[in-house]
BATI-844911 format. One record per residue (C-alpha): residue in one letter; x, y, z. Coordinates in Angstrom, 3 decimals. Layout:
('A',(X,Y,Z));
...
REM end
This chain:
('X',(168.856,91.522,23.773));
('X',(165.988,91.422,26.683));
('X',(163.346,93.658,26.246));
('X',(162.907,95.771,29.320));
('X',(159.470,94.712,31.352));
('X',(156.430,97.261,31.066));
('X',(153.907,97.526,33.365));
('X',(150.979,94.913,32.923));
('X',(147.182,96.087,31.590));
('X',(145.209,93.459,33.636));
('X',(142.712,96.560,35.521));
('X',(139.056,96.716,34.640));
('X',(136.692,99.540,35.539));
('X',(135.148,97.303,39.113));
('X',(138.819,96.954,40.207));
('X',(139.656,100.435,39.529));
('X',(136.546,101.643,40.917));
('X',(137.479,99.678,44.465));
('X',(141.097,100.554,44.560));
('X',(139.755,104.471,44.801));
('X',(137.086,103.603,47.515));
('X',(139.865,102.082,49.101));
('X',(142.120,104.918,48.614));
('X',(139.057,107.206,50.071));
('X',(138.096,104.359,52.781));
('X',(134.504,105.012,52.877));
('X',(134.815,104.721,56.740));
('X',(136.381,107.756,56.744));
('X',(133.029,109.163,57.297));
('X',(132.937,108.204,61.019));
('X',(136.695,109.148,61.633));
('X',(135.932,112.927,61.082));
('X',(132.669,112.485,61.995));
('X',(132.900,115.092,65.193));
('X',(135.066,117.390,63.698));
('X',(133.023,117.231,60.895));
('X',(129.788,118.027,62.904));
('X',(130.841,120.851,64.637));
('X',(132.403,122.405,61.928));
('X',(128.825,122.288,59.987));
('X',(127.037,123.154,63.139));
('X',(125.178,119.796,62.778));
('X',(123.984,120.217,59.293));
('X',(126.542,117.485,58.245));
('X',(123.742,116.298,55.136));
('X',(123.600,120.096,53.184));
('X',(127.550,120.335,53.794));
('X',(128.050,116.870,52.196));
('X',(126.046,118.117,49.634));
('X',(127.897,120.752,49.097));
('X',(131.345,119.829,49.257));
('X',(130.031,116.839,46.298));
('X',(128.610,119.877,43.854));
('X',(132.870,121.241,44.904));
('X',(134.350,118.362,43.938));
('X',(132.167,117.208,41.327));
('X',(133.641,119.851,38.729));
('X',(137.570,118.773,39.737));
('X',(136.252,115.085,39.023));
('X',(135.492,116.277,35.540));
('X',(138.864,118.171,35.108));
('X',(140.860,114.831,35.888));
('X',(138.199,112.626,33.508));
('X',(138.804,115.163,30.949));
('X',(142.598,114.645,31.370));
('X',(143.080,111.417,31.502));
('X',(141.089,110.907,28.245));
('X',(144.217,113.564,26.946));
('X',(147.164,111.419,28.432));
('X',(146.292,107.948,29.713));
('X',(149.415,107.151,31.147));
('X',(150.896,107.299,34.439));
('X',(151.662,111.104,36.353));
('X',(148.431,111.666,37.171));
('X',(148.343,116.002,37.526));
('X',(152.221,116.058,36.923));
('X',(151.947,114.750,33.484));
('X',(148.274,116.855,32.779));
('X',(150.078,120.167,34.035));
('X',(153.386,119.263,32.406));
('X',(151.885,118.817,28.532));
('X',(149.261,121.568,29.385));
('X',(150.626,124.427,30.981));
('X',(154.115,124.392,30.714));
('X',(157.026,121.497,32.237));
('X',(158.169,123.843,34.987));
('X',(154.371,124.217,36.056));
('X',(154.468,120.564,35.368));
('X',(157.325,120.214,37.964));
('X',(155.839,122.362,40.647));
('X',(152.335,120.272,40.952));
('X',(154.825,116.709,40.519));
('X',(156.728,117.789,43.735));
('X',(153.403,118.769,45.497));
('X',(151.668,115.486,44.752));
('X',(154.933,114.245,46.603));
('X',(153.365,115.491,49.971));
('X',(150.009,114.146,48.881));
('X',(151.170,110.531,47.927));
('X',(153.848,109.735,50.224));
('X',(152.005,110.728,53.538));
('X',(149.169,109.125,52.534));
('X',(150.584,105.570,53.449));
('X',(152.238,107.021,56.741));
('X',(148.915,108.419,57.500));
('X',(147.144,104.491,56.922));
('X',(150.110,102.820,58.743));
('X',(150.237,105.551,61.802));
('X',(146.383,105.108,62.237));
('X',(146.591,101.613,61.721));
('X',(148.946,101.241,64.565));
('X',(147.056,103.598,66.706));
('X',(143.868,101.313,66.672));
('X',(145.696,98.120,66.926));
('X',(147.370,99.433,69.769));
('X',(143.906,100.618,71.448));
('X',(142.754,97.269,71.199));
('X',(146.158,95.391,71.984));
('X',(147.373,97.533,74.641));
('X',(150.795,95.539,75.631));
('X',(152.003,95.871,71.832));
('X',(153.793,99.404,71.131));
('X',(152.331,101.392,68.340));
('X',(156.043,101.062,66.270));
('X',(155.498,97.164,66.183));
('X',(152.030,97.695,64.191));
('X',(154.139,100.478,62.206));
('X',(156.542,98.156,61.535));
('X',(154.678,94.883,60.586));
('X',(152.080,96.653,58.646));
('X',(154.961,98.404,56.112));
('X',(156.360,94.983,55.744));
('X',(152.789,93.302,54.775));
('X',(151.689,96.259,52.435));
('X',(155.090,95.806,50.710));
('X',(154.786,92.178,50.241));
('X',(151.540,92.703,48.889));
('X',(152.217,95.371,46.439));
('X',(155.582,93.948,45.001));
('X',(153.444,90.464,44.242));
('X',(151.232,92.306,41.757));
('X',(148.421,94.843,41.267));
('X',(145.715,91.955,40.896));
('X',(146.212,91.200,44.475));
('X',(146.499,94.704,45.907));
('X',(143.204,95.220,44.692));
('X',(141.349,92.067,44.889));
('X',(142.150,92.822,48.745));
('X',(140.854,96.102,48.346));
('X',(137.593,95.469,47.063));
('X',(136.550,92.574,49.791));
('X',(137.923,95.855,52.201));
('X',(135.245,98.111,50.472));
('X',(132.559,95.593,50.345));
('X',(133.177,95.268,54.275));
('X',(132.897,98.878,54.924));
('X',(129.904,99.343,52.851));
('X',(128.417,96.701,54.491));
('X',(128.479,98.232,57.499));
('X',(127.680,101.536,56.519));
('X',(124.603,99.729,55.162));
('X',(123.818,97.728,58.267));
('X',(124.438,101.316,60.660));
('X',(121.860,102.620,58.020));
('X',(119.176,100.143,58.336));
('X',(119.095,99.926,62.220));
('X',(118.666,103.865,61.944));
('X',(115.685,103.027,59.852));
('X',(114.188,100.419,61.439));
('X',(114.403,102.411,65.067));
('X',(112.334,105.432,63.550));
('X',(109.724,103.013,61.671));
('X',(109.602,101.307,65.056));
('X',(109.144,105.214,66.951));
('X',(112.093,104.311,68.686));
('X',(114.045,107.323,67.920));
('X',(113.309,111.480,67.987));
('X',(111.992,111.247,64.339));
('X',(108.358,111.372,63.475));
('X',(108.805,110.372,60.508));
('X',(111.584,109.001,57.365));
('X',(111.199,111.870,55.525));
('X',(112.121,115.472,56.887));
('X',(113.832,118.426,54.891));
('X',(115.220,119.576,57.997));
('X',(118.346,117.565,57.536));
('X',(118.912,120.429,54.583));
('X',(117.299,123.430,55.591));
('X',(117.139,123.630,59.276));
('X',(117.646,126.382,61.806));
('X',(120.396,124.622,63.099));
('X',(123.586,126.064,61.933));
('X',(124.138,129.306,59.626));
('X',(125.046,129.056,55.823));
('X',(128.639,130.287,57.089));
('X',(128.762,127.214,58.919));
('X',(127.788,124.711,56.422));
('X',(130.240,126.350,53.841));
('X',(132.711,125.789,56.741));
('X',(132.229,122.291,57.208));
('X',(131.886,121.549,53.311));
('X',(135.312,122.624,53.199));
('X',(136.569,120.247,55.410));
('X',(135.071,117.113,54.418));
('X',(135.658,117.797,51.054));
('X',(138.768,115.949,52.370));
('X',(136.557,112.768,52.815));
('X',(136.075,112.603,48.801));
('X',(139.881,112.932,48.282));
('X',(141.178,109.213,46.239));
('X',(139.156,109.737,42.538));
('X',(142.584,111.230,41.571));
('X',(144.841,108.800,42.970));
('X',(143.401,106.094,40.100));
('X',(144.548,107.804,37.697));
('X',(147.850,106.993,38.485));
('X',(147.221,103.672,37.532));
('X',(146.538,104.372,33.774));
('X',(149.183,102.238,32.134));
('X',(147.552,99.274,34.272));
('X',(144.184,99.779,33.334));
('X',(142.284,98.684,29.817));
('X',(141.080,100.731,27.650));
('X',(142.411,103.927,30.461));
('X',(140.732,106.818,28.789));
('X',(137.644,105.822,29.314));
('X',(137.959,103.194,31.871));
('X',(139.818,105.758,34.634));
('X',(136.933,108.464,33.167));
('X',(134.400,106.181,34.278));
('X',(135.885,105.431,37.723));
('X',(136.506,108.879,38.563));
('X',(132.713,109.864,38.535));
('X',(131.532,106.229,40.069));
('X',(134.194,106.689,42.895));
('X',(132.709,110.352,43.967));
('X',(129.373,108.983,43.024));
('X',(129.237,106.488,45.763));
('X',(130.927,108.154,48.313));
('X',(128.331,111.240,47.845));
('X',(125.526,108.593,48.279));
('X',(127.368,106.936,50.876));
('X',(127.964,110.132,52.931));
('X',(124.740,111.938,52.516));
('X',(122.456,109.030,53.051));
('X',(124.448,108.493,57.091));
('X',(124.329,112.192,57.466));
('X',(120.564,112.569,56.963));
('X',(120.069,109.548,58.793));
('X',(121.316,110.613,62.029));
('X',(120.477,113.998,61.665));
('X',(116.768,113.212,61.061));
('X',(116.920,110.355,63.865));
('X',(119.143,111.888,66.696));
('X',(118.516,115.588,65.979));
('X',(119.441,116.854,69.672));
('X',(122.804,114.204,69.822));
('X',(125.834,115.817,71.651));
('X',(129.129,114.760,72.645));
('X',(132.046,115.525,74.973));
('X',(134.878,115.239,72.867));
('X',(134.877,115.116,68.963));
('X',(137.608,112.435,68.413));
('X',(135.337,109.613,69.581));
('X',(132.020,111.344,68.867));
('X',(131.340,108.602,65.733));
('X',(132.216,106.034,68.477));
('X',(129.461,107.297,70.520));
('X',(126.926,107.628,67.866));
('X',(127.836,104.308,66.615));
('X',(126.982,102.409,70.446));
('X',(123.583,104.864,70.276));
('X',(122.479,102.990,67.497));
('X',(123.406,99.350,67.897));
('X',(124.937,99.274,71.162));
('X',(128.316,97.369,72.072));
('X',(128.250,94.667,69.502));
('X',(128.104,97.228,66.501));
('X',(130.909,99.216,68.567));
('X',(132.620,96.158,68.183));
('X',(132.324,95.636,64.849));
('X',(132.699,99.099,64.286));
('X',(136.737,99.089,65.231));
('X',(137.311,95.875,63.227));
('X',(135.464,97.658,60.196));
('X',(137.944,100.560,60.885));
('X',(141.316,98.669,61.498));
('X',(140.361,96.233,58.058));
('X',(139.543,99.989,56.139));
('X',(142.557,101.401,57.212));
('X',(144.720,98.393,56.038));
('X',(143.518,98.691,52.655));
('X',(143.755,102.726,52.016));
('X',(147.876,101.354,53.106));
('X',(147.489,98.749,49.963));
('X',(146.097,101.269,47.748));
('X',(147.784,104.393,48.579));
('X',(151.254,102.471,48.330));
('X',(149.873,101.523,45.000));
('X',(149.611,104.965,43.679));
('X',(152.828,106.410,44.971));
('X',(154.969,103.310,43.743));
('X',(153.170,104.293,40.080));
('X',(153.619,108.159,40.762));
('X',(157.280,108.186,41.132));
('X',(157.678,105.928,38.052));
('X',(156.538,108.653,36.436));
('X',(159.081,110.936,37.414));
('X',(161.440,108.773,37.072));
('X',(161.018,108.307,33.581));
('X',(160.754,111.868,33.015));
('X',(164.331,111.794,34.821));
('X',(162.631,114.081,37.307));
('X',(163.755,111.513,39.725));
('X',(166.889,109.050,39.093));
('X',(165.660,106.714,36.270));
('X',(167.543,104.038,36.471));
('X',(165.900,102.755,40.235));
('X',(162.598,104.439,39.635));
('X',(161.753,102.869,36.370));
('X',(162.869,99.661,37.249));
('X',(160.468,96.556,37.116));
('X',(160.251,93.755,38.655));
('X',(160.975,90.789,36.246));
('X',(158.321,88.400,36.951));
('X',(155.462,90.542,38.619));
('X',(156.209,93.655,36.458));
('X',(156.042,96.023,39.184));
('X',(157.956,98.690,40.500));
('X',(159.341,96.940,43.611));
('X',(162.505,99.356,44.116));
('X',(159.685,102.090,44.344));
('X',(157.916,100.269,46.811));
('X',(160.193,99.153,49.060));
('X',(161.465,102.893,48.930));
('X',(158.237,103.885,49.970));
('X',(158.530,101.398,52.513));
('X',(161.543,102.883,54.044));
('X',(160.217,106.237,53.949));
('X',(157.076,104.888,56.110));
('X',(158.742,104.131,58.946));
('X',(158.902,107.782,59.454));
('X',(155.486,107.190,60.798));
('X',(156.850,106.528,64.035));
('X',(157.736,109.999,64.351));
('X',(155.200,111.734,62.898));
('X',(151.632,112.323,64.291));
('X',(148.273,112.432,62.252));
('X',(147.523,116.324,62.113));
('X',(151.290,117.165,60.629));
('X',(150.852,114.450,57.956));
('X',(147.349,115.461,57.597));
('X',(148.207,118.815,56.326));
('X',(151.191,117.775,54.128));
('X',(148.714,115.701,52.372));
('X',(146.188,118.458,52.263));
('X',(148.740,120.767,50.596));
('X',(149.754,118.860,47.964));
('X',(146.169,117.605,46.744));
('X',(144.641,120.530,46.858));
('X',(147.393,122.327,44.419));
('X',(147.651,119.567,42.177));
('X',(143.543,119.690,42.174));
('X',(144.034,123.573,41.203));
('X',(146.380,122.763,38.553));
('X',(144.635,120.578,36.525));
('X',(141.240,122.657,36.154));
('X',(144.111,124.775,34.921));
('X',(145.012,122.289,32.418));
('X',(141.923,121.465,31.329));
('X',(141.679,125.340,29.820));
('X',(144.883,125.166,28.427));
('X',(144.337,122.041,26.854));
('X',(140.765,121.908,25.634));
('X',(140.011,125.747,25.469));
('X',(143.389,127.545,24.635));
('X',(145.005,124.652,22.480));
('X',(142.486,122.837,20.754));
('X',(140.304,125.854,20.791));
('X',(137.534,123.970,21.770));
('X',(135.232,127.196,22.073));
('X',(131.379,126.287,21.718));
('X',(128.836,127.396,23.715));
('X',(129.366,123.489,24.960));
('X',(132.875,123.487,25.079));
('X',(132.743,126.837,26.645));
('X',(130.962,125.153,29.210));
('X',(132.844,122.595,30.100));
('X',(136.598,123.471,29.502));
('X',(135.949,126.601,30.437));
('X',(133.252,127.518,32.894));
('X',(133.662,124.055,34.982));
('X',(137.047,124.159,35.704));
('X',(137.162,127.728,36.718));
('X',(134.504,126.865,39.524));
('X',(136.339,124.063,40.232));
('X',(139.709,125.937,40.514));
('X',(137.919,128.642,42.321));
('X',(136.743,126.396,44.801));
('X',(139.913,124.746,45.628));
('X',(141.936,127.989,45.640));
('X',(139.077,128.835,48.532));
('X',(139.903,125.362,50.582));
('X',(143.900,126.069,49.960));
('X',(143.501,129.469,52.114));
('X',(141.505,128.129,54.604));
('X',(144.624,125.863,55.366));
('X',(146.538,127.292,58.032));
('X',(149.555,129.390,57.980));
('X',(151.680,127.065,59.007));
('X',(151.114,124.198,56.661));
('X',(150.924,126.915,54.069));
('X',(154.391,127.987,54.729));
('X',(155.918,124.624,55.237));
('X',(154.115,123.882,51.524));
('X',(156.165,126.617,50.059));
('X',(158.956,125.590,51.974));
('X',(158.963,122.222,50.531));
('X',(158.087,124.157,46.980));
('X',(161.690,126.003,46.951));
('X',(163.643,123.163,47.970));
('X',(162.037,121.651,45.393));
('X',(162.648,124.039,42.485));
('X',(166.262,123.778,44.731));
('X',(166.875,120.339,43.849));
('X',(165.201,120.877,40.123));
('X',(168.240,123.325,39.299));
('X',(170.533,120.866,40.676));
('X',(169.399,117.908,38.615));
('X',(169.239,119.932,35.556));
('X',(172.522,120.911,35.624));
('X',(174.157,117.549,36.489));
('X',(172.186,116.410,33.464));
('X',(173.418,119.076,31.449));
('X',(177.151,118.286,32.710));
('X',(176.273,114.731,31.950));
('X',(175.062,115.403,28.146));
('X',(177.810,118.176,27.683));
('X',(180.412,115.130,28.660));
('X',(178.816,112.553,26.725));
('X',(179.109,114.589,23.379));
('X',(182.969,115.815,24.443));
('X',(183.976,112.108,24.594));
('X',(182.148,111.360,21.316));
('X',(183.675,114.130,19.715));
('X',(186.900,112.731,20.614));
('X',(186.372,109.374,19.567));
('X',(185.375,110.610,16.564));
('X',(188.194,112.744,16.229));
('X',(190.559,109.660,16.802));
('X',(188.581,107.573,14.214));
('X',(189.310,109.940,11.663));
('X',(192.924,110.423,12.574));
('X',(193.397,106.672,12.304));
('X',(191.376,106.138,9.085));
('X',(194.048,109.081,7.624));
REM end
C-alpha cells in the first residue's frame, strides 16, 4: 500500500510575502493610475490612505482566520466552519470568479503588451505561449513559482524606487513645480472634494487585492498560523508604503499634470519624469510584473480548488490528485490552463468585474466569520476582544458591503447569476452523492444478506 502524496511544507514567511506582492503586482499602481486620478480628483495620496485604513481591518479578519484553520480554502473553509457550510458554499463558488479570472486577466494583459511592442505577433500567440509557460512552471513545484516571483517583485520595486528618486532629485534640484519635499497639500488640498477621494479610495482599494490569495497556500507554508498572519499585514504594509509614497510624490512635484486619455496617463507621467529610457524600462517592468501575478495567481487557484475538491464540492478524485514527484496539483493546473485560453475571448473590463465580485463577497464573509468564530463561539467578549472580533470586522464588512454596491448593475446581476447556478449545481451534486451513498449501503446490505444466508 502507497501512501497518497500530500502537499509539501517548504514556504517561509519572505517567499510567502513575495508570492502576494506578486499576486498584487506592485506595478499595478501605474496601470490604474488615470482612472485612479480622476476618480480621486487628483488627491490620489489621501485616497490611498484611505482605501489602506479599508482594507487594513479585512487584513486582520483573514490573519485572525487563518490562525483558526491553517489549511487550504482560504474564505471557503473560514465561512464554512464559521457560519454555516451552505454560507461556506456560497463564498467557495464566489472566490471561483475571483481566482480563475485572475490568471486570464495576467495572460490577456500580458498578451496585450507583448503585442504593443511586437506588433506582427497576434495577441492569441502570447495567450497561448504564456498558459503553456505558467503551467510548466507551476506543475514543477511551488519553490520555483515563487523564487520567480520574488526576483519579479524585487524588479518592480526597483523601479518604483528609481521613478521615486528621480522625482526627488528634480525638486531638490528646483527642477519641478515643488518648492519644497515636504507639503501637506498632497492630503488636504483644495483639489478634489471628500466625495471624491472616498470615490477613488474605493476603486483602488482594488490595487491592495492579493493578501488573501496567500492564504491559500497554508498547507505549503511552515508554521501557517502565524507565518500566513505575518504575510498578510507585511503584504498590505508594503503596498500602502509603496502606493502612498508615488502618489505624494507626483502630486507634490507635478501638481497641475493633465492628460488626454486615462489609459496611458501613467505612461505619460512616467516619460515626464525620466524621459524615453525610463518609458522603456517602464513596459519591460510591466510585461516581467504581469508574468509573475500569471505564476502566482495560477498558484492560488490550483490550491483553491483542491480544497473543494476534497470537500467533494468539486469531483475529488481529479481535484485532489498530486503529482507524484513534485507533489502538486498538476490536473488542477493544467485545468486552469484550459480554462485560460478563454482569454482570447474575453476583454479586461468583463474579467475585471468577475474578479471584483467574487473578492469582495468572500472579503464580506469572513469579517463575518471572524464574529461567529471569535465573538459568538468562543465568546471571546472583552473589552479587547470586543474590539477586535467584534468592532473591526464590522467596519471592515461595512466597508466592503459599501465597495460591493458601488459595482455596477450589471456585474452585480451576472454575480447572482453565477450565485444560482451555483446553488444549481450544489443540489445536483448533493443528490448524486446521496444516490451514490444510498447505493453503496443497498449493495452492502445485500452482501451481507448473502453472507449470512451462506454461513446458515
Amino acid at each position: 500500500m502507497t501512501n497518497k502524496p500530500t502537499l509539501e511544507k517548504s514556504l517561509k514567511l519572505p517567499q510567502v510575502v513575495f508570492m502576494g506582492l506578486a499576486w498584487m503586482t506592485p506595478m499595478i499602481f501605474f496601470t490604474v493610475y488615470g482612472v485612479a486620478f480622476e476618480a480621486a480628483g487628483g488627491m490620489m495620496a489621501a485616497a490611498y490612505i484611505i482605501a489602506f485604513v479599508a482594507i487594513f481591518f479585512t487584513a486582520f479578519s483573514y490573519s485572525r482566520m487563518v490562525k483558526a484553520y491553517p489549511i487550504s480554502g482560504s474564505a471557503y473553509t473560514y465561512t464554512k466552519k464559521s457560519i454555516h457550510p451552505k454560507a461556506g458554499f456560497l463564498v467557495g463558488w464566489a472566490l471561483l470568479l475571483d481566482y480563475v479570472f485572475s490568471p486570464i486577466i495576467a495572460i490577456l494583459t500580458f498578451g496585450i503588451f507583448m503585442h504593443t511592442e511586437f506588433p506582427a505577433v497576434p495577441v492569441f500567440v502570447w495567450i497561448i505561449i504564456m498558459n503553456i509557460v505558467l503551467v510548466v512552471v507551476n506543475v514543477v513545484g511551488i519553490k520555483s513559482a515563487a523564487r520567480i516571483s520574488s526576483l519579479s517583485v524585487l524588479i518592480q520595486i526597483a523601479f518604483i524606487a528609481l521613478f521615486c528618486g528621480l522625482i526627488v532629485k528634480d525638486i531638490l534640484a528646483g527642477d519641478t513645480q515643488a518648492a519644497s519635499l515636504f507639503s501637506l497639500s498632497p492630503f488636504f488640498g483644495n483639489e478634489g472634494s471628500l466625495s471624491a477621494v472616498f470615490t477613488g479610495a474605493s476603486l483602488i482599494c482594488f490595487c491592495f487585492l492579493g493578501f488573501d490569495a496567500v492564504t491559500t497556500m497554508s498547507e505549503e507554508t511552515i508554521d501557517a498560523d502565524k507565518t500566513v498572519s505575518k504575510a498578510i499585514f507585511l503584504i498590505v504594509l508594503i503596498a500602502a508604503v509603496m502606493y502612498i509614497a508615488i502618489s505624494y510624490l507626483t502630486q507634490v512635484a507635478f501638481p497641475d499634470f493633465t492628460f488626454a486619455n486615462p489609459d496611458n496617463a501613467a505612461y505619460s507621467l512616467v516619460q515626464l519624469v525620466g524621459g524615453n529610457l525610463l518609458s522603456s524600462i517602464f513596459i519591460m517592468v510591466l510585461i516581467i510584473a504581469t508574468f509573475t501575478q500569471g505564476v502566482s495567481s495560477v498558484t492560488s487557484v490550483s490550491r483553491f480548488l483542491y480544497a473543494l475538491g476534497r470537500e467533494s464540492i468539486l469531483p475529488e478524485k481529479l481535484f485532489t490528485s498530486l503529482h507524484p514527484k513534485y507533489r502538486t496539483p498538476a490536473a488542477n493546473i493544467i485545468f486552469v490552463g484550459i480554462i485560460s485560453f478563454a482569454a482570447v475571448f474575453f476583454n479586461l473590463d468583463t474579467a475585471v468585474t468577475f474578479v471584483s465580485f467574487g473578492a469582495l463577497t468572500a472579503f464580506t464573509f469572513v469579517n463575518l466569520s471572524v464574529i461567529a468564530h471569535y465573538f459568538i463561539k468562543q465568546k471571546q467578549r472583552s473589552f479587547k476582544c470586543t474590539l477586535l472580533y467584534l468592532l473591526f470586522p464590522l467596519i471592515g464588512a461595512g466597508f466592503i458591503c459599501w465597495l460591493l454596491t458601488l459595482l455596477n448593475k450589471q456585474t452585480l446581476l451576472y454575480g447572482v447569476i453565477w450565485l444560482v447556478v451555483g446553488f444549481i449545481y450544489l443540489g445536483i451534486r448533493t443528490m448524486w452523492l446521496s444516490a451514490k451513498v444510498k447505493q453503496a449501503a443497498e449493495i452492502n446490505q445485500t452482501e451481507k444478506t448473502l453472507l449470512d444466508n451462506l454461513t446458515k
